[in-house]
C-alpha positions in Angstrom: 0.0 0.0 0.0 1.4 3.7 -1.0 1.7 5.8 2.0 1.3 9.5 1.3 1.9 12.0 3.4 0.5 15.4 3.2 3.3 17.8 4.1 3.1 21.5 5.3 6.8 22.4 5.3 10.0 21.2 5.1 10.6 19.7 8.5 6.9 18.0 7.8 8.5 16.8 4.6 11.8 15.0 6.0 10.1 13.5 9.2 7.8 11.7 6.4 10.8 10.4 4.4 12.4 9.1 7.4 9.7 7.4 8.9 9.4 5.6 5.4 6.6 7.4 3.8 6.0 6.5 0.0 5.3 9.8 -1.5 4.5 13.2 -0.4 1.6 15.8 -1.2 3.5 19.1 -0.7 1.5 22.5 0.0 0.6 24.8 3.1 -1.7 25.8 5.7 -3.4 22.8 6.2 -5.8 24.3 8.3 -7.6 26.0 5.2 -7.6 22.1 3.2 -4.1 23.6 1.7 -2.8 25.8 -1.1 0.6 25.9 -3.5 3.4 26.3 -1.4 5.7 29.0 -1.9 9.5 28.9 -4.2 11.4 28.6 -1.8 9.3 25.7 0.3 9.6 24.0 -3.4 13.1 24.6 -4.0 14.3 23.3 -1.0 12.3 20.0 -0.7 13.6 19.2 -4.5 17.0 19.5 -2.8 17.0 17.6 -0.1 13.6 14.7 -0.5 14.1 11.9 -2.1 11.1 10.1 -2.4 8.4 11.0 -5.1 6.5 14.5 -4.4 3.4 15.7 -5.6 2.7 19.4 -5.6 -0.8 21.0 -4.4 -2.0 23.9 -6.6 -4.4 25.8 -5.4 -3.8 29.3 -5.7 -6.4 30.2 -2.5 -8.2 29.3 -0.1 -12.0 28.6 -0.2 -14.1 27.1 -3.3 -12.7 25.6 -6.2 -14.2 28.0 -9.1 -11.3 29.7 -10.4 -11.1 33.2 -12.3 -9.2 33.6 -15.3 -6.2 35.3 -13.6 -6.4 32.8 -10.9 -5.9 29.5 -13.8 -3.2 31.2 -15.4 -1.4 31.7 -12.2 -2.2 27.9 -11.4 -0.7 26.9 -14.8 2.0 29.0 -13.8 2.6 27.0 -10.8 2.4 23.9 -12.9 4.9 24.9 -15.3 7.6 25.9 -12.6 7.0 22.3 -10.8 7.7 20.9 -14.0 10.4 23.0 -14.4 11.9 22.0 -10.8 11.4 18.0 -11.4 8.6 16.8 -9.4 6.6 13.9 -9.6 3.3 15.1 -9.9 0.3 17.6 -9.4 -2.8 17.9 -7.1 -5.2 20.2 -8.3 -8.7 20.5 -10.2 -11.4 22.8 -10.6 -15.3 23.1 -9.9 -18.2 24.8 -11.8 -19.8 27.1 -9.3 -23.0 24.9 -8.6 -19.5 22.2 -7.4 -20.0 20.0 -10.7 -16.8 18.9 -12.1 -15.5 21.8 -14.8 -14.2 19.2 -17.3 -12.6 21.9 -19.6 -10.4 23.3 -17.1 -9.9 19.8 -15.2 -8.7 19.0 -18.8 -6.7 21.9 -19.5 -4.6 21.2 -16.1 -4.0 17.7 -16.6 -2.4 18.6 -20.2 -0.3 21.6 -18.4 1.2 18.9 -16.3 2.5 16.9 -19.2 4.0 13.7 -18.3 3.7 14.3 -14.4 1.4 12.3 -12.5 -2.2 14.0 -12.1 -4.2 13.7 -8.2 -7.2 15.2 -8.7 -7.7 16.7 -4.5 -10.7 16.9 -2.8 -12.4 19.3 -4.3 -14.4 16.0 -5.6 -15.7 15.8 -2.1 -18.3 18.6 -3.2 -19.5 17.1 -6.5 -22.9 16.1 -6.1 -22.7 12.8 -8.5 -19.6 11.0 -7.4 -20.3 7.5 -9.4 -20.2 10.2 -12.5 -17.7 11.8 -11.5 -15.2 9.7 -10.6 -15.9 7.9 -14.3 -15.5 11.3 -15.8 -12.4 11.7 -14.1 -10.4 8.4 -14.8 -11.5 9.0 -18.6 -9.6 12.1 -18.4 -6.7 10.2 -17.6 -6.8 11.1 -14.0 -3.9 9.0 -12.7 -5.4 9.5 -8.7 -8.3 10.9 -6.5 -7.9 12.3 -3.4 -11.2 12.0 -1.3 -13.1 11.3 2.5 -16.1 9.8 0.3 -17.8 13.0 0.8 -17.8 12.8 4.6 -16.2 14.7 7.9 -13.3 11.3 7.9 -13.0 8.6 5.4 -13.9 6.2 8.2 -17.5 8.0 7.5 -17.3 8.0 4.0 -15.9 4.2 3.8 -19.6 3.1 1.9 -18.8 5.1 -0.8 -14.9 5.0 -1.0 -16.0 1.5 -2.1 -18.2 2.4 -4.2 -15.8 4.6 -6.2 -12.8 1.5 -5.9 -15.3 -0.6 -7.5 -16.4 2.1 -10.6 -12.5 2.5 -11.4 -10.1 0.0 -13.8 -6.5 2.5 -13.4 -7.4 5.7 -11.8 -7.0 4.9 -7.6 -8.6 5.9 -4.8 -6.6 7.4 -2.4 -9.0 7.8 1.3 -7.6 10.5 3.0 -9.0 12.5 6.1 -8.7 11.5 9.5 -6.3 8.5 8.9 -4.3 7.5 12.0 -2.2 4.4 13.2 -5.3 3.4 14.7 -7.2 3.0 11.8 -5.2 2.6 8.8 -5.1 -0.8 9.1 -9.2 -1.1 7.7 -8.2 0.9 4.5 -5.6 -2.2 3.6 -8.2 -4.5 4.8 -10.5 -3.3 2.4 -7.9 -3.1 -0.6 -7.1 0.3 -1.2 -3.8 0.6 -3.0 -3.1 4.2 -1.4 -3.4 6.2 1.6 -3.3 10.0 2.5 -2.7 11.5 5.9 -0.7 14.4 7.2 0.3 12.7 10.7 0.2 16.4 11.9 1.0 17.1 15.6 1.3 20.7 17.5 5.0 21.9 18.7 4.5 24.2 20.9 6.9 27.2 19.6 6.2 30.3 22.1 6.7 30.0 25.9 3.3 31.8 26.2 0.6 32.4 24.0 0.4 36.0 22.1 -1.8 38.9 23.3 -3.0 39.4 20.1 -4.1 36.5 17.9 -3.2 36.6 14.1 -5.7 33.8 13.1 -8.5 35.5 11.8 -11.7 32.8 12.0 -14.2 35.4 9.9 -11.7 34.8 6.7 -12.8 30.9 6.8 -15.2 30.2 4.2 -15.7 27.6 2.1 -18.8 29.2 0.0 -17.2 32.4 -0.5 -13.1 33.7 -0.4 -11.9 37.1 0.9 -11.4 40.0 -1.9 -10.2 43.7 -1.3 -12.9 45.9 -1.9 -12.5 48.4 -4.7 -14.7 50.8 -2.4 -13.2 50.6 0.7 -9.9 51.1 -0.3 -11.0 54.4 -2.7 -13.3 55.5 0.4 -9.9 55.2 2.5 -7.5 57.0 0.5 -10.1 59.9 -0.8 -10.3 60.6 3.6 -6.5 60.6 4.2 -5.0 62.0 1.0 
């Protein structure tokens, strides 16, 4: 069974390598489900990982309907992992009413050329998953990344099955909420992969700041954070 390992940073990326994961999913800020990590995060784990890595990109957090500027700064990211020698790519896109966006799907799978294709979870929010998934694999999907549309893919085990059995060469990789305490059921039930990020708190500060930079109001999963072509005028027309 192929272990991956979902790695926020470099440190994240060599404790996986030495503890004998397979393959790594590269990105950041887990906390938001992840976007494309930054140059020099890439740079540095092509130097000094070994084992296959495949790249998230996702250029924000939130849905997974892109604007123009936002693809072409995706295919961006794709050329430059190309560029840098990785394994493969972990991305997709959504219409807005969370069908699969076949056209764009299509145009990142070609952007990665030869370079393995995971398409994330982002199929979590499709609302016909048997389609889907069939959709997918005859794009030449090469992987799918998904809970089977629940909280853990301990809940979403029903349908992970479903979608093992609706597939000939594109695999199902669960992921979410995978721990040594129930990994073991996943190779029970024949998966050929498995995705977890084995994340753990380090406590970095001897005491907790005054002021908190997380900011829960900017977490949305139906909507993402945009400056405000108002404000901003509104501000500068009262200072200036």
């Amino acid at each position: 069974m192929l272990i991956e390992v979902c790695a926020n940073s470099l440190q994240s990326a060599l404790n996986a390598q030495e503890a004998g994961a397979d393959r790594i999913e590269l990105c950041s800020e887990l906390a938001v489900g992840g976007i494309t990590p930054s140059y020099g995060l890439l740079k540095a784990v092509r130097e000094r990982i070994k084992i296959p890595v495949h790249v998230l990109i996702r250029p924000r957090s939130g849905d997974f309907t892109f604007s123009n500027d936002e693809f072409n700064i995706m295919k961006t990211n794709i050329a430059l992992c190309r560029e840098l020698g990785f394994a493969g790519i972990v991305s997709g896109a959504l219409h807005p009413d969370c069908s699969l966006d076949v056209e764009r799907t299509t145009e990142l799978i070609t952007a990665s050329g030869d370079l393995k294709f995971t398409f994330h979870r982002a199929f979590d929010w499709v609302g016909h998953p048997l389609e889907t998934i069939v959709q997918l694999e005859s794009l030449g999907v090469h992987y799918v990344l998904t809970s089977g549309q629940q909280k853990s893919a301990i809940l979403g085990l029903d349908l992970l099955e479903q979608l093992q059995r609706h597939v000939k060469n594109c695999v199902i990789i669960p992921g979410s909420g995978i721990n040594e305490h129930n990994a073991h059921q996943f190779n029970e039930k024949g998966f050929k992969a498995l995705h977890l990020s084995a994340a753990r708190f380090c406590k970095t500060l001897d005491q907790p700041p005054a002021v908190a930079m997380n900011s829960a109001p900017f977490l949305y999963d139906d909507g993402i954070a945009v400056t405000s072509l108002e404000i901003v005028s509104s501000v500068v027309q009262a200072v200036k």
